[in-house]
N, C-alpha and C positions, 0 to 999 in steps of 0.2 A: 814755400813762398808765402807772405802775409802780404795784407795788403790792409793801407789805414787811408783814412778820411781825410785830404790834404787841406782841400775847402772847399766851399760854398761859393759858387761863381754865379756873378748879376749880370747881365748884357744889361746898359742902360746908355742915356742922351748925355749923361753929366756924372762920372766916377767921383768925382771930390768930392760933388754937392749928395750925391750917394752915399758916399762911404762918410760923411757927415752924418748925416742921418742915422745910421746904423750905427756908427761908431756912440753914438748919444746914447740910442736906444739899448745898446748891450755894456753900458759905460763900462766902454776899451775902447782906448785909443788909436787913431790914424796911424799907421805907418808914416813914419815922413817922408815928402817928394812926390805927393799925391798930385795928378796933374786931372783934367778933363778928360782926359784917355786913358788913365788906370789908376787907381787907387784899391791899397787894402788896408785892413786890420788886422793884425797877426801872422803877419807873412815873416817879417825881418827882425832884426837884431837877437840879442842872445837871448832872449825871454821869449822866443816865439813861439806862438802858443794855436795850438788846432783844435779842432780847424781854423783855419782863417776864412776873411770873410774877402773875397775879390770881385772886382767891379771894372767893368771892361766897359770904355764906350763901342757900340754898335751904331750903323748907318738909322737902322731900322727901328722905329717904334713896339712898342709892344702892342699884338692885337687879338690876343686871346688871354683865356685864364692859365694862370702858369699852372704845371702839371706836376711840377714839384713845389712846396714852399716851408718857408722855417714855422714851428712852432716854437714858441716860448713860454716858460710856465712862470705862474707869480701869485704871489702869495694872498695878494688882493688886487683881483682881476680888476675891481671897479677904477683904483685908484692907480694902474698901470697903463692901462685904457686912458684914463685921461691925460697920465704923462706924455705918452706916443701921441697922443691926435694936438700934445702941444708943441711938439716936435715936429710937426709936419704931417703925422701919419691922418687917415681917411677914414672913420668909424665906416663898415659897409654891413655887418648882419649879425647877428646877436644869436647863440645856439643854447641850447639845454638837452639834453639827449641822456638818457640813460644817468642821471643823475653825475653826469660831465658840463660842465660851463665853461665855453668859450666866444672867443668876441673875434670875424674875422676883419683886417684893419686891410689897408694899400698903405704903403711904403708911396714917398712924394713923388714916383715914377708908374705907379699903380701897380706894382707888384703884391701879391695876395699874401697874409703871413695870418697865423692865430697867437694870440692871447689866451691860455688856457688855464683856469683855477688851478692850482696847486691845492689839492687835497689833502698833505700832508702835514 
């Protein structure tokens, strides 16, 4: 038996206005039909493509730091950084470790994600 990585699931207050947001930031588009109550990216049609990214509204706020989150890598962290925080996204803290740099950002629902130099 195998088993693969279907997607990436948000509980959040606003799936459209979510999967906006991310749908920008990984420029891939929305699934169409996206409502308040669920929307994704790369779930449907014959191009679908995984993971996908799914966005579930919940009753519930978010009220701690998420225990899992996306990293993304890029080529010039500076200049990605300021793409996403025009997107909506929330500058929150700035790392250098071990000759790694990364920026981590809140998603417009304040979910936690990294920004990570691509070294390559």
């Amino acid at each position: 038996m195998s088993v693969n990585l279907l997607a990436v699931s948000f509980d959040c207050a606003d799936a459209a206005r979510l999967a906006a947001f991310w749908g920008q930031a990984l420029e891939r588009p929305v699934d169409a039909g996206g409502t308040e109550e669920f929307a994704a990216i790369g779930l449907d049609g014959p191009g679908a493509s995984r993971p996908c990214w799914m966005f579930l509204k919940v009753p519930e706020g978010k009220t701690a730091k998420n225990r899992v989150h996306p990293d993304l890598a890029a080529a010039s962290l500076e200049a990605e950084v300021k793409r996403l925080v025009d997107l909506g996204a929330t500058k929150q803290a700035e790392h250098d470790q071990d000759g790694v740099r990364w920026v981590t950002l809140l998603d417009p629902e304040g979910n936690e994600f990294d920004v990570v130099a691509d070294a390559a």
